[in-house]
N, C-alpha and C positions, 0 to 999 in steps of 0.2 A: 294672429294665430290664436286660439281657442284654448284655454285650460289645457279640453281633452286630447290635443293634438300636442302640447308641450310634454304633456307628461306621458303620451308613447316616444315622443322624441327619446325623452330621458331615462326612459325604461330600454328603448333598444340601445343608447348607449351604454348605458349602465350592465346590459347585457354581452355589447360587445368588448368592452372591459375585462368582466368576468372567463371571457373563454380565451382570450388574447393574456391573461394571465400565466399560464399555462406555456404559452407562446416560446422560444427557444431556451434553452437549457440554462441557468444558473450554476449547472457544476461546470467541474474541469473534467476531460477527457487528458489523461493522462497516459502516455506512452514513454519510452525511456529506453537507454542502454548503458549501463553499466561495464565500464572499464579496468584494469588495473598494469599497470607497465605494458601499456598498449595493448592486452590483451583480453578480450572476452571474461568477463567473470559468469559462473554457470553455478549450478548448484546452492543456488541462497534462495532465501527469500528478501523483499525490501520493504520494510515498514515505514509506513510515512506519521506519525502520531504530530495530531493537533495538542494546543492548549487545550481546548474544549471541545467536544465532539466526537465520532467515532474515528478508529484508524482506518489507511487505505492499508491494502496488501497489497503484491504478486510475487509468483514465481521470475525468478529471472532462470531464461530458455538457454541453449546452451549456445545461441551467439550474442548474449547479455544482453537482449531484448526483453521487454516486460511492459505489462499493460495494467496500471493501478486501477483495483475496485474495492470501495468498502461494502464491505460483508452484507450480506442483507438487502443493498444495495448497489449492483452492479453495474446502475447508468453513470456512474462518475465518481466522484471525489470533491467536494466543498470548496472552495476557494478559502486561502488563508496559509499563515506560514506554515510548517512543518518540519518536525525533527525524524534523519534517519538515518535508520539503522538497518544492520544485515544480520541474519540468523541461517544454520545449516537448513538445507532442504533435505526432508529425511521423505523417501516415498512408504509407501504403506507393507513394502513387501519387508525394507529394511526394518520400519519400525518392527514388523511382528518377528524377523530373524532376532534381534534386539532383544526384546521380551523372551523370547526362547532359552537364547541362553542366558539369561538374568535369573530367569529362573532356573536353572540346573547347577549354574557356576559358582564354587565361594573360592575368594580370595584371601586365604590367610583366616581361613574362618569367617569373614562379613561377606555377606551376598553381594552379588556383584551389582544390583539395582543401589544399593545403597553409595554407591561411589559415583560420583558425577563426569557422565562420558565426556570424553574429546571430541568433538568432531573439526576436522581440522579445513578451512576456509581460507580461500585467497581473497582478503580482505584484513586490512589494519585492523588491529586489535581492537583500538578505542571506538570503531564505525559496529564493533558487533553489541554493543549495547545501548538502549534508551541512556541512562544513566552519564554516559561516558561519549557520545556522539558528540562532532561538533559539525554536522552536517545537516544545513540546514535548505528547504526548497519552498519558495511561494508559488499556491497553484493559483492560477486566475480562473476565469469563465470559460469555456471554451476547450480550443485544442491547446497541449501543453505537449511539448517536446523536449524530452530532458536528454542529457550527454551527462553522465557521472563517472568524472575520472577521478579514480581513490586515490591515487596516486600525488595527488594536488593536496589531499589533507593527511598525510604521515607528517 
């Protein structure tokens, strides 16, 4: 075999390496359903936060299905542990009713924006915050099917 014949060898390897890189996915595809006293939880959001890296989000739909994507990147989700939490899902009509009357309202004299709304959620108290979660999911490579019963962490 010739030099110039080894080193197109290694060159079309080298080549086909490079584009076989690329080759099938390294995130998670992440799907899910959120429960609570056997019931559909609807109306949240689910945040997934890593140690290091950015977070996944979704909406959960109203038969507590949800498809995690981080922001900016919507082909998946990192593999790696994660901490999660649930937060109100406020749509965009609520939030500007909201701000309407924040601005027009005072309470005892203080603006009504300055007092920290309720929004009230069927989910455990300690699962609505990063801080206070003990809820914890590893995503791997690939498809990921999650079942999250709240109900199992009160």
């Amino acid at each position: 075999m010739s030099v110039l014949t080894k080193i197109r060898t290694v060159a079309v390897l080298l080549t086909c390496l490079g584009l076989c890189a690329g080759c099938g996915s390294r995130l998670g595809d992440v799907v899910g359903r959120v429960e609570y006293d056997g019931q559909p939880v609807d109306g949240v959001n689910v945040f997934f936060v890593p140690e290091n890296g950015p977070q996944a989000v979704a909406a959960v739909n109203e038969t507590g299905q949800f498809r995690l994507e981080t922001p900016g990147n919507s082909k998946g989700v990192r593999p790696g542990k994660y901490r999660v939490f649930f937060a109100p899902m406020v749509s965009e009509a609520e939030e500007e009713a909201r701000k309407a009357r924040r601005e027009s309202d005072l309470v005892a004299g203080v603006r009504v924006d300055a007092l920290p709304e309720v929004v009230s959620i069927r989910v455990p108290t300690r699962l609505q915050s990063l801080q206070t979660t003990d809820l914890f999911c590893e995503i791997v490579p690939g498809r990921n099917e999650l079942s999250l019963h709240l109900d199992e962490h009160e």
